[in-house]
C-alpha positions as CSV (number, residue, x, y, z in Angstrom):
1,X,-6.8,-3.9,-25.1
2,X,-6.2,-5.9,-22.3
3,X,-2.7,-6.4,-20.7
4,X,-2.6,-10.3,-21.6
5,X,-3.0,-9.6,-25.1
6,X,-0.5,-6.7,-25.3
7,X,2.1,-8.9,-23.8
8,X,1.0,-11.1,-26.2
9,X,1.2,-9.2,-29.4
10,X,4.7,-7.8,-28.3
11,X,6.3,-10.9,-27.7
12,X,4.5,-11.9,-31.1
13,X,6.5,-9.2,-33.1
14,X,9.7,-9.8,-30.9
15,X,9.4,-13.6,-31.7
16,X,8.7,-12.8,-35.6
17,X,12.2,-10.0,-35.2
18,X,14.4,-12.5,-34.1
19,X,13.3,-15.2,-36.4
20,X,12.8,-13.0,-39.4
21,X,16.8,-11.8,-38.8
22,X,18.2,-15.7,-38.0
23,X,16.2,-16.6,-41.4
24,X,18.4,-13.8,-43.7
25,X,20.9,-14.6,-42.2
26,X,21.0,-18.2,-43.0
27,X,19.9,-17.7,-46.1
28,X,22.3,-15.0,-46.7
29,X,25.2,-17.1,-45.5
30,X,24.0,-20.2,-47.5
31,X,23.6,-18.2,-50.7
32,X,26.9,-16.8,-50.3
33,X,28.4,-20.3,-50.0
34,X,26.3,-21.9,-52.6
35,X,27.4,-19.5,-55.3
36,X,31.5,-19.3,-53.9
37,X,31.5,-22.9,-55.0
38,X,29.8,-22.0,-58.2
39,X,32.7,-19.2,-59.3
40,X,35.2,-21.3,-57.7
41,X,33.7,-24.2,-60.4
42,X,33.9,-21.1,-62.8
43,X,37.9,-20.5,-62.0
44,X,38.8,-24.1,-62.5
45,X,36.7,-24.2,-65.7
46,X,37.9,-21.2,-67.1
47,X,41.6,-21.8,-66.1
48,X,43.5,-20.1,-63.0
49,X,45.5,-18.0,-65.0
50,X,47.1,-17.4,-68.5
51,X,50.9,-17.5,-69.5
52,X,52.9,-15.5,-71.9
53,X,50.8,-14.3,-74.7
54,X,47.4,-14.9,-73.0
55,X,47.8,-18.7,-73.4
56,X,45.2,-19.9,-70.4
57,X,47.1,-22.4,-68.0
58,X,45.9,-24.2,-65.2
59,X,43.1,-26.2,-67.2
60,X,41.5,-29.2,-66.3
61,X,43.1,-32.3,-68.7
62,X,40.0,-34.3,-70.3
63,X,40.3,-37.1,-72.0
64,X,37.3,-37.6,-73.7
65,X,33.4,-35.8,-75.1
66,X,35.6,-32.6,-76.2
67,X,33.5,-30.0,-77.8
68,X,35.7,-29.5,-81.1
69,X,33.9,-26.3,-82.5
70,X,34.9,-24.0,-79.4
71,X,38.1,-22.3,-78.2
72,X,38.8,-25.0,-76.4
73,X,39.1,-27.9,-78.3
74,X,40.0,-30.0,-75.5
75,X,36.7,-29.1,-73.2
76,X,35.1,-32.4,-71.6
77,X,31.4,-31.7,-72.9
78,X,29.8,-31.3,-69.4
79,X,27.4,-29.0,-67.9
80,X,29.4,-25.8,-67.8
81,X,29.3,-23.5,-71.3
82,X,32.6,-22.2,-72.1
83,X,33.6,-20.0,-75.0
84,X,36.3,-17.6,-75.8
85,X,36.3,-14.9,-78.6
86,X,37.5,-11.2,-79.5
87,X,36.7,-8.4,-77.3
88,X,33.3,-6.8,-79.2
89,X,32.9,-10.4,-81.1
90,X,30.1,-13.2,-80.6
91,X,30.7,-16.1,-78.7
92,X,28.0,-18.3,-80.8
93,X,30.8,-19.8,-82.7
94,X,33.1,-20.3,-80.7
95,X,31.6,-21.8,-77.4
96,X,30.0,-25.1,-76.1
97,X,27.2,-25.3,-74.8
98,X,25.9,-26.8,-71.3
99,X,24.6,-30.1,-71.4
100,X,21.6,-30.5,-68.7
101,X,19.4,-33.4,-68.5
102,X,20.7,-34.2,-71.7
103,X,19.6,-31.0,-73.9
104,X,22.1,-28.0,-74.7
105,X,21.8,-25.0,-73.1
106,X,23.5,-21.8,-73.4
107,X,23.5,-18.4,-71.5
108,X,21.8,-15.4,-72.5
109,X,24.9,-12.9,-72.7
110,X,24.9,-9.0,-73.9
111,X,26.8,-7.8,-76.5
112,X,29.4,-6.3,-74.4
113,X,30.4,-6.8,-71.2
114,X,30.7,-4.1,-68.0
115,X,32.0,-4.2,-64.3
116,X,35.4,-5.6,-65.0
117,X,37.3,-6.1,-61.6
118,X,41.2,-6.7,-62.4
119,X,42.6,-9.9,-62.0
120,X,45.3,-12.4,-61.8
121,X,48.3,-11.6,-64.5
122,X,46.8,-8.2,-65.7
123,X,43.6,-9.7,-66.6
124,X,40.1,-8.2,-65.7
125,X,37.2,-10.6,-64.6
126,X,33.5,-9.6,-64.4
127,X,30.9,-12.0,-62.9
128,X,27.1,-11.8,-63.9
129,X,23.7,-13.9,-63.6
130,X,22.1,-14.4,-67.1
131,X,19.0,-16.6,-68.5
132,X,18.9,-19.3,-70.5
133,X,19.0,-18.7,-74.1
134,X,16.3,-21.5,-74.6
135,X,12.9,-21.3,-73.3
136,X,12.8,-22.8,-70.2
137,X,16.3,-23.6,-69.3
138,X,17.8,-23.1,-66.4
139,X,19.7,-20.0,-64.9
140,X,23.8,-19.3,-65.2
141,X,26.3,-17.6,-63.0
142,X,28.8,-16.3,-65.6
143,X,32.1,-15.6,-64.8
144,X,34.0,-13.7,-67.9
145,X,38.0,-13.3,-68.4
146,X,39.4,-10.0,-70.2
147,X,42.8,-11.5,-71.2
148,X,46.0,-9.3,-72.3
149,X,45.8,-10.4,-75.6
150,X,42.0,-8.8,-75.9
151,X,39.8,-11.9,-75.9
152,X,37.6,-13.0,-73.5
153,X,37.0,-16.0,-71.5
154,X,33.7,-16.8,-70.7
155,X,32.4,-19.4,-68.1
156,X,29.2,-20.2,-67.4
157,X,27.3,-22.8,-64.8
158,X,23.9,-23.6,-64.8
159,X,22.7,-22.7,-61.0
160,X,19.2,-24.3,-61.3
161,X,20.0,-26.5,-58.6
162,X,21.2,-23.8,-56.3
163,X,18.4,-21.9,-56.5
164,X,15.9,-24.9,-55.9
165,X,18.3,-25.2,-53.1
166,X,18.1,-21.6,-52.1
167,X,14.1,-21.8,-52.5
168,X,14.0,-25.2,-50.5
169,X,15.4,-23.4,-47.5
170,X,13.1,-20.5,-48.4
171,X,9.9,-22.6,-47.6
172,X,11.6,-24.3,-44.6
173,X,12.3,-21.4,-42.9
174,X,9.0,-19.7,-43.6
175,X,7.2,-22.9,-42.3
176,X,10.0,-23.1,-39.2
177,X,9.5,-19.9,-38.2
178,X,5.4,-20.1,-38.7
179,X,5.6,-22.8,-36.4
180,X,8.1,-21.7,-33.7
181,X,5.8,-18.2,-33.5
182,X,2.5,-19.9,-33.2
183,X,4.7,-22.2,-30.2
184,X,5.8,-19.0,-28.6
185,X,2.0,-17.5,-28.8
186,X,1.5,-20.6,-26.9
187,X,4.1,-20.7,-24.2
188,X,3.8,-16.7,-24.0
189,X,-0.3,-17.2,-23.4
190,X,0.6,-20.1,-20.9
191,X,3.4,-17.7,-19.2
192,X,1.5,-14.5,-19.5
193,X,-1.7,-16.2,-17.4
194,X,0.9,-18.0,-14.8
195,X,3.0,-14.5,-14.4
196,X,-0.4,-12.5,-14.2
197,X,-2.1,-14.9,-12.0
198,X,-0.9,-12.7,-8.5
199,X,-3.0,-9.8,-10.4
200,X,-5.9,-11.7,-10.6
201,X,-5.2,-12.3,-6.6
202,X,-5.0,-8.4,-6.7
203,X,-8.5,-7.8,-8.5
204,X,-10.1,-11.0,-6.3
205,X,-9.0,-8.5,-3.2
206,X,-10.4,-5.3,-5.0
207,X,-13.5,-7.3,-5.0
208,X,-14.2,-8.0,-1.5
209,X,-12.9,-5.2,0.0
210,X,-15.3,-3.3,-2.7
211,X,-17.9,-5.5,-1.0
212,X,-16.6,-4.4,2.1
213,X,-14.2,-6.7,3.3
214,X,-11.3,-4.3,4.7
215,X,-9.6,-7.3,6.4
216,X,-9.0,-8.8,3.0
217,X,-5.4,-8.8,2.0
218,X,-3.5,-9.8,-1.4
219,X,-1.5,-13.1,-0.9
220,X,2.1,-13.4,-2.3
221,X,3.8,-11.1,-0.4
222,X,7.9,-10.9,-1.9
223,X,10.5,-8.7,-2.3
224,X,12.0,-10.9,-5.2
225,X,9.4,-10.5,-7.7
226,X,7.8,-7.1,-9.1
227,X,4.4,-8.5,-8.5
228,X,5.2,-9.8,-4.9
229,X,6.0,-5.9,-4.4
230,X,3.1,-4.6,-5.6
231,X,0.9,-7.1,-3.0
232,X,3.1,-5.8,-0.2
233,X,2.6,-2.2,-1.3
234,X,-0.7,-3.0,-2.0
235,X,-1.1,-4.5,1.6
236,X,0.3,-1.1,3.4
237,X,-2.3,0.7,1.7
238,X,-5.3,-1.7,2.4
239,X,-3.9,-2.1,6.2
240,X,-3.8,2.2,6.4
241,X,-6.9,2.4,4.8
242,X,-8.6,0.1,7.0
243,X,-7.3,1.9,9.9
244,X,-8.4,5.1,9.1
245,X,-11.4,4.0,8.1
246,X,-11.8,1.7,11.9
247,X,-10.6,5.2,13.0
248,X,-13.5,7.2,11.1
249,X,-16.2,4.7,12.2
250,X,-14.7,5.2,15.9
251,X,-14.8,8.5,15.2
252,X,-18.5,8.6,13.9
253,X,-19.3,6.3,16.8
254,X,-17.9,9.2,19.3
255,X,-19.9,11.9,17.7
256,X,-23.1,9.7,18.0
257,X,-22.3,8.6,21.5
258,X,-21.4,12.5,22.1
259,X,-24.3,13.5,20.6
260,X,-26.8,11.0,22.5
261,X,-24.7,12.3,25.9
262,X,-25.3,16.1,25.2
263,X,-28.7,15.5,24.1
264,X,-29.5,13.8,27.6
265,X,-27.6,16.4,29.4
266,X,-29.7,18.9,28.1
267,X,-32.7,16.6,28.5
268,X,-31.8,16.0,32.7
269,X,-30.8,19.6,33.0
270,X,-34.5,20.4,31.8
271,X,-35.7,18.1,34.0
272,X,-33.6,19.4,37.0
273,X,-34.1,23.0,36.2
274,X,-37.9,22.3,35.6
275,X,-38.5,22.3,39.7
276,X,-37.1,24.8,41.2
277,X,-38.7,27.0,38.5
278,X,-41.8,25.5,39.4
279,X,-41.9,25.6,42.7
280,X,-40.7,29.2,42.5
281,X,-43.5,29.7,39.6
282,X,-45.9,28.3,42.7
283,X,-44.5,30.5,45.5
284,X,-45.1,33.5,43.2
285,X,-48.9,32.5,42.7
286,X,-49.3,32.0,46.4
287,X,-47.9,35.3,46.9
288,X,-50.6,36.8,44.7
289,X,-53.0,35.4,46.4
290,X,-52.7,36.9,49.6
291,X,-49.5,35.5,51.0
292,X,-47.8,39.1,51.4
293,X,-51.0,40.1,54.3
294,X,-49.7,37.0,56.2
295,X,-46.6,37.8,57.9
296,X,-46.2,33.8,58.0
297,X,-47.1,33.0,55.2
298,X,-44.7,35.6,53.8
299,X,-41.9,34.9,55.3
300,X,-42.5,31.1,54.0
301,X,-43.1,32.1,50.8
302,X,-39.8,33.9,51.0
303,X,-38.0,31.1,52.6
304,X,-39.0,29.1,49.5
305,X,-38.2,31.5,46.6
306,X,-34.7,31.4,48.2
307,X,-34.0,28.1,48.7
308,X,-35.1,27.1,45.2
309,X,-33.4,30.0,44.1
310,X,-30.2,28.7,46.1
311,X,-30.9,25.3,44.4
312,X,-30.8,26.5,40.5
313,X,-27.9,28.5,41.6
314,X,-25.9,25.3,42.4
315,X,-27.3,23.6,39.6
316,X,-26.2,26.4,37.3
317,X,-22.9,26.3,38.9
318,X,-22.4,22.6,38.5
319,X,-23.6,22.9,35.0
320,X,-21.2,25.5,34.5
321,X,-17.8,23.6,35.8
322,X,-18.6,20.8,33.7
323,X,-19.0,22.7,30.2
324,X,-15.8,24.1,30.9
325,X,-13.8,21.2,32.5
326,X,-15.1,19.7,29.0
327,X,-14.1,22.2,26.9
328,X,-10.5,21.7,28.5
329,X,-10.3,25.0,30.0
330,X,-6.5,25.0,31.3
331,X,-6.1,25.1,35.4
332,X,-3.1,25.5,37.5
333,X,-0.3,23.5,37.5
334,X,1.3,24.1,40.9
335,X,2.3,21.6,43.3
336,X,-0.7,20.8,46.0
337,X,0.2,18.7,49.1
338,X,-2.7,16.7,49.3
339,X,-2.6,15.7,52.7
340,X,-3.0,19.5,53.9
341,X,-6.4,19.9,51.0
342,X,-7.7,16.7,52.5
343,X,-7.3,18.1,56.2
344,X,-9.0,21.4,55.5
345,X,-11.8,20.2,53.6
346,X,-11.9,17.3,56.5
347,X,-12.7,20.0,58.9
348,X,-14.9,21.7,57.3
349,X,-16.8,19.4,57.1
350,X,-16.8,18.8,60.5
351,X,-17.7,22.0,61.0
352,X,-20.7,21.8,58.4
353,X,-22.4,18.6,59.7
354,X,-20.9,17.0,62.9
355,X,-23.7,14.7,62.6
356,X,-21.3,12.5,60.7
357,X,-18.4,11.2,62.4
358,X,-15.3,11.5,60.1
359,X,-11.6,10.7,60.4
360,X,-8.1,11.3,58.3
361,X,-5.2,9.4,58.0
362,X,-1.9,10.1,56.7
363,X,1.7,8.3,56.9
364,X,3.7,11.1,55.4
365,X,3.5,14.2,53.1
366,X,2.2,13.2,49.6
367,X,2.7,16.2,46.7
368,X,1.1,16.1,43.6
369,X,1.0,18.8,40.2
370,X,-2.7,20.8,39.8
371,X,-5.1,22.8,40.5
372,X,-5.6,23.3,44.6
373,X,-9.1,25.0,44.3
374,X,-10.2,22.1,42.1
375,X,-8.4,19.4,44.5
376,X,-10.2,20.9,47.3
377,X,-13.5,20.7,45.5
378,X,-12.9,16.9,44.6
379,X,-12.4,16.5,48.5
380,X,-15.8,18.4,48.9
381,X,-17.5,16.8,46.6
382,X,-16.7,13.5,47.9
383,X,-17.7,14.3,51.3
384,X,-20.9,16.0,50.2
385,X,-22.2,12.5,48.4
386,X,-21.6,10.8,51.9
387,X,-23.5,13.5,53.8
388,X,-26.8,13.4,50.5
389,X,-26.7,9.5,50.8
390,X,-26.2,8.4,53.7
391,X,-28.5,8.8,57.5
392,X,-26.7,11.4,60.1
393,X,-24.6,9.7,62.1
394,X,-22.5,7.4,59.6
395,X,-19.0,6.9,59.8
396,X,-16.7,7.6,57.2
397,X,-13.3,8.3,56.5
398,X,-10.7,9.7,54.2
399,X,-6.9,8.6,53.9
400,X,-3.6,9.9,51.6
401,X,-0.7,7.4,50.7
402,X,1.3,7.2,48.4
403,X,1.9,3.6,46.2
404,X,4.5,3.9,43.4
405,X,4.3,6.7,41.1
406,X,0.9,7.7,42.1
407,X,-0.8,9.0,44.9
408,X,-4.3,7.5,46.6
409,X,-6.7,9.4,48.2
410,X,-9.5,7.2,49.6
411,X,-13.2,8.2,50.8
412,X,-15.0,5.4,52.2
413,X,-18.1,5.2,54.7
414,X,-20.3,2.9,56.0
415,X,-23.8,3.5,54.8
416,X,-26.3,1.4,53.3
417,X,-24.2,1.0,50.1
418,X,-25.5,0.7,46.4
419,X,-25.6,-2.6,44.3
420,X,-22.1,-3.2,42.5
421,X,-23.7,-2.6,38.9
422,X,-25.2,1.0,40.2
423,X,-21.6,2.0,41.9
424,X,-20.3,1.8,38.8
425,X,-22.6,4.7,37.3
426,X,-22.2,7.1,40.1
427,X,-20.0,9.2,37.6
428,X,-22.5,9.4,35.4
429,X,-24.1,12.9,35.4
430,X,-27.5,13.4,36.6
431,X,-27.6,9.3,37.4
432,X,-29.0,8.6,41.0
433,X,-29.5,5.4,42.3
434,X,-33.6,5.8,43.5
435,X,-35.7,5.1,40.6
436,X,-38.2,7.4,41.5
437,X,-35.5,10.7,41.0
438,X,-36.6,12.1,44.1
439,X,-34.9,15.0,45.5
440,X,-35.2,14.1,49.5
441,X,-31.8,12.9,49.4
442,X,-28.8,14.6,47.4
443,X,-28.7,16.9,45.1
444,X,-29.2,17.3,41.0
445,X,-26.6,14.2,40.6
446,X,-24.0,16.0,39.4
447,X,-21.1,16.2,42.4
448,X,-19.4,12.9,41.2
449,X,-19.2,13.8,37.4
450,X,-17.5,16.8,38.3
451,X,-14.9,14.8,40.4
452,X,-14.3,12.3,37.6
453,X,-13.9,15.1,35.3
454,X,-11.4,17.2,37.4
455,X,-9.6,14.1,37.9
456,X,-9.1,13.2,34.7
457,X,-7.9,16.9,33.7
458,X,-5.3,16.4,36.1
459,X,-4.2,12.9,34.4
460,X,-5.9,10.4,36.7
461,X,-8.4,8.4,37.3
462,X,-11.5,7.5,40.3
463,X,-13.7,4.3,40.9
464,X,-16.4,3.7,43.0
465,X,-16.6,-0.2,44.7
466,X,-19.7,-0.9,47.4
467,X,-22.2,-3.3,48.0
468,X,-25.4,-3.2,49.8
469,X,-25.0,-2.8,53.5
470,X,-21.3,-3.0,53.3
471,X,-21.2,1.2,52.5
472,X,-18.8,2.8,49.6
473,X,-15.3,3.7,48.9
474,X,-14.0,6.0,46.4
475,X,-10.7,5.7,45.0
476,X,-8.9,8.7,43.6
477,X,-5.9,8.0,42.2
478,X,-3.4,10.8,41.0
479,X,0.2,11.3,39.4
480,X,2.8,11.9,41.4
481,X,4.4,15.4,41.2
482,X,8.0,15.3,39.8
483,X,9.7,16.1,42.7
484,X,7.6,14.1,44.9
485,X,9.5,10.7,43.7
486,X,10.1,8.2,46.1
487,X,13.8,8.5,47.3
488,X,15.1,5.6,49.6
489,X,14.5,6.3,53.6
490,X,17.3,5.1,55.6
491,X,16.5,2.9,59.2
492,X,16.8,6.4,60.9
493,X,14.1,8.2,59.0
494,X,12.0,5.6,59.3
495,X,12.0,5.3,63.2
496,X,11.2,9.0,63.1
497,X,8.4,8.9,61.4
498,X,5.3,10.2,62.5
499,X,1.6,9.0,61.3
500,X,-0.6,11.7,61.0
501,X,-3.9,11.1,62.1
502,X,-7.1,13.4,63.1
């Protein structure tokens, strides 16, 4: 059964409670009034009370219609019965009879009466509903006096038109309350839809986010109302669930992207590895065909195993420092004055290939939080792509400063440069810029990944800006060590200080 129609029902059954209980009591009160003015018709008919000897008093006077064969001789023939007789005797004799739409009526009493309450002046009085004696005549409330003297005085009134009243208000309740139940059904259905239309709001949104709306949310947010609660509840939920949902897809979309990157990885390392091994595969051949009787051709053949040996060596190693950099293999955290790594790896460099001119520059000390070896091999690294790409002879230069809470190491040179769309894949691993992949110039394209990923271990980040003919610079950018805050340098410092420069 649906909500709307259990609301329904129950305010139904409340509606029929509450009418059903204002009906009996109206009709109880009315009843109750209706037949108090009947006995208190019954007291003045029947006297208020009796005087010495059981002589009634307090009678009604009548001047005229007596009824002359009853105890009363003076009773006004009216539409009350009245008799009195002997305690154990018939009344027949001695009563007159109601007159009602001008025929004679007259209760149905018993024999002998019960359920005497006492009285006024040591008299007993019993009440008691009776039929008519005739067929067909109306109903009487009977009110009977048990005097001292041991005869009773019995007073009766027709109470046909009480109960018509009594039944009147019977049929007008039932038909009132018919009618005011069928006009709450009414309100209640128009209520119940206005109160319930914010759940239908609710379901609407159940709908489209079913459909695959997440964005969807349930209008009628209040704090005021119990349904305004339930669309902000309701709200929180969608809003969570649509986060961790944008958060599964993002995590989905890493896995893929992951997966498409490892796959490629293993797919250049193949293709990088797949060389060397060659080449050695082709040195070993010539060897077997009569290269060891040739003392030059053997010591070529030699010359060749090593160097491509030398080269999957390197590539190994590369391949090596990037699975663990990527597995997050922790490193030192010691301070590292960068100025000092810069400077040796500077002049070995020098040392290495003096073919390329290269200079340092430093304005003061600059400390930073890391790993030194890995530091130095950023360093390396750098000056190792300037030496593979660009022609002997090139200037370049590296320079430490410090700008806010960071410090900058810069490598720049002036080669040929690479278009602005291919600088910004020089991180990428195994990416090189000649189409063609040949090897005459650098190595398996792997240097620069390994400085963006020791960089970012250590919390910072590198980019690469060039242009053709206008060479490259790389920009390394790394957090400050904690004690290497800036502190303020007073006018005296300041004239002191001493660029370094090499």
């Amino acid at each position: 059964m649906s909500l709307r129609a259990r609301l329904l029902l129950a305010l139904g059954a409340v509606s029929i409670a509450a009418l059903a209980v204002a009906d009996v009591a109206i009709f109880s009160a009315l009843h109750a009034s209706l037949f108090n003015q009947v006995n208190q018709s019954l007291v003045a008919q029947s006297g208020q009370g009796f005087g010495p000897g059981g002589a009634p008093f307090g009678r009604p006077h009548f001047s005229a219609n007596r009824c002359p064969g009853s105890g009363f001789p003076g009773q006004l023939i009216s539409s009350d019965y009245v008799a009195q007789v002997a305690v154990g005797s018939s009344p027949t004799a001695n009563d007159c009879p109601a007159i009602v739409g001008g025929k004679s009526y007259t209760p149905k009493l018993p024999t002998k009466f019960t359920g005497y309450a006492p009285g006024p002046n040591g008299t007993e009085v019993a009440y008691l509903s009776v039929p008519s004696v005739q067929k067909g005549g109306p109903d009487f409330e009977v009110r009977v006096v048990k005097l001292p003297n041991q005869t009773e005085l019995i007073a009766g009134a027709p109470i046909s038109d009480t109960e018509n009243t009594l039944h009147r208000l019977l049929l007008i309740e039932l038909l009132v309350t018919g009618v005011a139940v069928l006009a709450a059904l009414g309100a209640g259905w128009w209520l119940v839809r206005l109160g319930l239309r914010p759940l239908t709001a609710v379901e609407r949104t159940a709908e489209n986010i079913a459909a695959g709306d997440l964005q969807h949310r349930v209008p009628n947010e209040s704090d005021r109302t119990e349904v305004g609660r339930l669309a902000k509840a309701l709200n929180v939920m969608l809003g969570r669930i649509e986060s961790a949902f944008a958060a599964r897809v993002a995590s989905e979309e890493r896995l893929r992207a992951s997966d498409r990157r490892l796959r490629q990885f293993v797919g250049d390392a193949s293709h990088e590895l797949r060389t060397p091994i060659a080449a050695v595969s082709a040195y070993a051949e010539l060897f077997e065909r009569g290269a060891a009787g040739n003392a030059e051709d053997l010591s070529r053949v030699m010359q060749g195993i090593r160097s491509e040996t030398a080269r999957m060596e390197r590539l190994v190693a590369d391949l090596l420092t990037l699975a663990r950099l990527d597995e997050g293999q922790p490193m030192e955290h010691v301070p590292v004055e960068l100025v000092t790594v810069c400077a040796e790896a500077v002049q070995t460099a020098r040392t290495v290939a003096p073919e390329w001119p290269l200079t340092l520059t430093a304005a003061q000390p600059v400390e930073v939080e890391g790993d030194p070896h890995r530091l130095r091999q950023v360093i390396d690294n750098l000056l190792s792509n300037i030496r593979s790409h660009t022609p002997a002879g090139t200037q370049a230069q590296v320079s430490v400063e410090q700008a806010g809470q960071h410090a900058v190491i810069t490598v720049s040179d002036r080669g040929p440069g690479l278009p602005s769309e291919e600088a910004s894949r020089v991180f990428e691993r195994f990416f090189r810029s000649d189409p063609s992949r040949s090897r005459g110039h650098g190595g398996a394209g792997l240097g620069l990944s390994i400085v963006d990923a020791i960089v970012e271990a250590h919390g910072g980040t590198v980019m690469a800006t060039s242009a053709p003919g206008e060479g490259m610079t790389i920009t390394v950018r790394l957090p400050l060590a904690p004690a290497a805050e800036p502190e303020p340098e007073t006018d005296e410092e300041s004239d002191h200080k001493v660029p370094v420069q090499s």
